[in-house]
C-alpha positions as CSV (number, residue, x, y, z in Angstrom):
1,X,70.5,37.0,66.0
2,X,69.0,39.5,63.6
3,X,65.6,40.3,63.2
4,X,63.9,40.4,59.6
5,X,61.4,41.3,58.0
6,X,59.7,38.9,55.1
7,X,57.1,40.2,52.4
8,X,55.8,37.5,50.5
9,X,53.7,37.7,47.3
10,X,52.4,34.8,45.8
11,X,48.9,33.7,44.3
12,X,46.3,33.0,45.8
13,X,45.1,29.9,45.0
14,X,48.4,28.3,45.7
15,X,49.2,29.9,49.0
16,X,47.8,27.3,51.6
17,X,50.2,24.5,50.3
18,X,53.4,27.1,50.5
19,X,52.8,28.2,53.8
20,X,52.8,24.6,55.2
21,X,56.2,24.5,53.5
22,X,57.4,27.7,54.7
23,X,56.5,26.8,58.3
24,X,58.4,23.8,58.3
25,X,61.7,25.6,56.7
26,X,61.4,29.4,59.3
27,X,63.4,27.6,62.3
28,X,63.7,31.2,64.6
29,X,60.8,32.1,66.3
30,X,57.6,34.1,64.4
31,X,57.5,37.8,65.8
32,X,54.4,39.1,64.0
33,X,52.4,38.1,60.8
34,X,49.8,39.5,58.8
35,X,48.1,38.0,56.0
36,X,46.7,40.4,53.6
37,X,43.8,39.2,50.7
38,X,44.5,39.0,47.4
39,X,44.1,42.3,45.1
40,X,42.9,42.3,41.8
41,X,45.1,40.1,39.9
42,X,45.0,37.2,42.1
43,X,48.0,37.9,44.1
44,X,48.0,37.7,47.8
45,X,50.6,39.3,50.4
46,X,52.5,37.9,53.6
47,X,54.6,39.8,55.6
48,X,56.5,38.3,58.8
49,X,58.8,39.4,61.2
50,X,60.8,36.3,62.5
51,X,64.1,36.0,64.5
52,X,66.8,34.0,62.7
53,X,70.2,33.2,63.2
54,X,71.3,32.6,59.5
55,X,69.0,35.2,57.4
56,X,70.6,34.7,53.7
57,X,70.6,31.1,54.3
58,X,67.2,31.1,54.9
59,X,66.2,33.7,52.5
60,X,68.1,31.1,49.4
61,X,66.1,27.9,51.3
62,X,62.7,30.2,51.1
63,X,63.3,31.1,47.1
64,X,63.6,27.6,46.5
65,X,60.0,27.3,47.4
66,X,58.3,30.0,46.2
67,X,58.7,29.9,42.5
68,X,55.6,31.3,41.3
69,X,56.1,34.4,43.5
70,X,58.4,37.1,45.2
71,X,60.0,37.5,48.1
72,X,62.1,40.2,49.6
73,X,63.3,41.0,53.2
74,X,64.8,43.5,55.4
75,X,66.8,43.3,59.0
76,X,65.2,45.5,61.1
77,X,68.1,45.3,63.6
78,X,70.7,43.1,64.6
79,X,71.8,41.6,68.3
């Protein structure tokens, strides 16, 4: 079990139909998220903690959906 952190930027405008798809794909359970709003050029920010067996597997399922956007992550600590 490891415990990561996600930051997520995509835009705006396209972020309610990712985050459904997102929700279905994040099996481990959702620590802490904040939404942030979008800054000047349209571009809106996630970060979550989650707890996940399988991080890279997840992180290569997560890429796959989020084309028009980043995302990068960090394990805060491993179990």
């Amino acid at each position: 079990m490891q415990i990561v952190e996600l930051d997520i930027k995509l835009p705006y405008e396209g972020r309610g139909k990712i985050l459904g798809r997102l929700y279905e794909k994040i099996r481990g359970e959702i620590r802490d998220i904040h939404f942030f709003p979008p800054d000047a050029e349209g571009i809106s920010e996630i970060k979550m903690e989650i707890v996940e067996d399988d991080a890279p597997r997840l992180l290569a399922e997560l890429r796959k959906i989020i084309k028009k956007g980043t995302i990068t992550f960090k394990v805060l600590s491993e179990a």
